[in-house]
N, C-alpha and C positions, 0 to 999 in steps of 0.2 A: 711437624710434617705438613706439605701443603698438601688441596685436593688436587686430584685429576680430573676434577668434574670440569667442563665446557662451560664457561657463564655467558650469558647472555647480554646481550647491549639491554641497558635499562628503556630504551625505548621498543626492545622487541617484544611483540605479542606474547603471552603464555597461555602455554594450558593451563589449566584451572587443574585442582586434582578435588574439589567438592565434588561432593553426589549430584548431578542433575544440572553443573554448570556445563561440561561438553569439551573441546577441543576447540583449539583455534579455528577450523576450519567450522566447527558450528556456529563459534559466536561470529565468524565472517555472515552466515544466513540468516543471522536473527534479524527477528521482526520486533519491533517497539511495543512494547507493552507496560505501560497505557501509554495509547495515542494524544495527540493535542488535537480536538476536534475542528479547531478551526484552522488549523495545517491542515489538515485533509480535507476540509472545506474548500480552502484557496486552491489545494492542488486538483479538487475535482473541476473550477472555473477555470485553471489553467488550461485541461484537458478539454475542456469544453470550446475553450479558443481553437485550439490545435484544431481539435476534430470540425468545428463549421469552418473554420478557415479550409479544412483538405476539403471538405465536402463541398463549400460552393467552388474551390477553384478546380476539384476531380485530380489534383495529385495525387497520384498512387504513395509516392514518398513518402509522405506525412500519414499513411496510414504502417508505412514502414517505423515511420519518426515514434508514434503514439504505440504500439506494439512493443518496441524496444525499450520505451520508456514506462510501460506496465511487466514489462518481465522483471527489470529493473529492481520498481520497486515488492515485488514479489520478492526476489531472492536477498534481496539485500536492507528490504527497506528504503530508508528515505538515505542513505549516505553516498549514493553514487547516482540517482536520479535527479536531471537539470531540474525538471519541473519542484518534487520534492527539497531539493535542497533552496532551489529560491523560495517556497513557501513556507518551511521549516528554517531558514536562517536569515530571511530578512522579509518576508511582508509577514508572517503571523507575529514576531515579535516585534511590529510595528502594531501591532493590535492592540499589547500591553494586558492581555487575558490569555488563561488558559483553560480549558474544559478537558480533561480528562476522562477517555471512553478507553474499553479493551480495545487490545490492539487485532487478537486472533480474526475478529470477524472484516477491520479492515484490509488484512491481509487477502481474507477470503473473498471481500471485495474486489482488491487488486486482482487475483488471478481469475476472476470472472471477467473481467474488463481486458486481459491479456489474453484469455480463448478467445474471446468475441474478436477483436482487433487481430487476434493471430489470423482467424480465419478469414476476417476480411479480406487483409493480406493475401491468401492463398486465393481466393474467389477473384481478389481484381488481376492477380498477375496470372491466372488462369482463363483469363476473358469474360469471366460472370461481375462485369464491374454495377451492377444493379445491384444482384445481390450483397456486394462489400460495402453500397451504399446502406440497404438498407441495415445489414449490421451497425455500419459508423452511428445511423440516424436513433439506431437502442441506444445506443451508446452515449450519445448523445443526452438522452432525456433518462434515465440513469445518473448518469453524473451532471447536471442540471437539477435532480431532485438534490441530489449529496450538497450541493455547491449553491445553490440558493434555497432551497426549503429543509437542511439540514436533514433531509430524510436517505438511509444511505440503506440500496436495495440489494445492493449486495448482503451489509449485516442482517437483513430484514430475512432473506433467506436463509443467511447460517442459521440464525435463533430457530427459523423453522426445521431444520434441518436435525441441531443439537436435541430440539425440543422431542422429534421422531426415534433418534436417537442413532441418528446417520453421523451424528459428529461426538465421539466422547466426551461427554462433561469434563474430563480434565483438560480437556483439548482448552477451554475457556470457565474457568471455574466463578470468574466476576459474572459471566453471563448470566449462570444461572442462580448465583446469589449475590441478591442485592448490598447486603452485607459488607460483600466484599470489593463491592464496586468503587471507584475514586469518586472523589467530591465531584457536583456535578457542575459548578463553578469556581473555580479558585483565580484567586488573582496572581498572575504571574510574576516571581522573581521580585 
């Protein structure tokens, strides 16, 4: 007796039926966990280009460009993001290292950088193009710390935030035990 069940192309996505794996459309919004530190390095210099480039030439676009390209990696992560996919698929593995950090608190980065840039947005195509500047200009020196002094103010805030207890520990469980955190240097592949 054959089934009547539907199968599936071996290349189409599945749901998982594990506890706490989710549905195809979850693992569509996953975020990477753990991060490669020096991907998000790269792509916070990437950002850093974009935005003095919009900032001295006063394009509004590129503050469109840099908003869509933080929502981006918000929902999706790094798999549909230009900036992310060129830093994650060809300059950080031209590095030939990899540092593994949580991912949750870069995530929580990302959508800190994507209110700021949204509002920009809203303030320059509203006529406050001052005020859009001075957001791009946080934004700026924010991803400038991440991007050359590896200090990333985004995660700096969740830790405080988690720490208050504004973010559930399980939200990031490496965060708050060492334990459980990735090596803090590994060599890549």
């Amino acid at each position: 007796m054959t089934s009547k069940l539907p199968v599936a192309a071996p290349d189409a996505p599945r749901a998982s039926t594990k506890s706490g794996q989710g549905t195809v459309q979850r693992r569509l919004f996953d975020f990477p966990n753990p991060v490669n530190e020096y991907a998000a390095r790269i792509t916070a210099g990437l950002v850093v280009v974009l935005a003095v480039v919009t900032l001295v030439t006063g394009w509004g676009w590129g503050l469109v460009a840099l908003a869509v390209g933080f929502w981006l990696r918000v929902l999706f992560g790094p798999r549909v993001s230009p900036l992310a996919l060129l830093s994650v698929k060809v300059l950080a593995p031209r590095l030939g290292r990899t540092k593994l950090v949580p991912g949750p608190p870069k995530r929580f980065a990302q959508g800190i950088g994507a209110a700021l840039t949204t509002a920009a947005v809203v303030l320059f195509f509203l006529g406050a193009q001052p005020a859009a500047w001075v957001l791009l200009a946080l934004l700026i020196v924010a991803a400038s710390l991440e991007a050359f002094a590896g200090f990333c103010l985004g995660c700096a805030i969740f830790g405080f935030l988690q720490r208050r207890g504004l973010i559930p520990e399980d939200v990031c469980e490496a965060c708050n035990n060492i334990a459980l955190r990735p090596a803090a240097d590994a060599v890549s592949r």
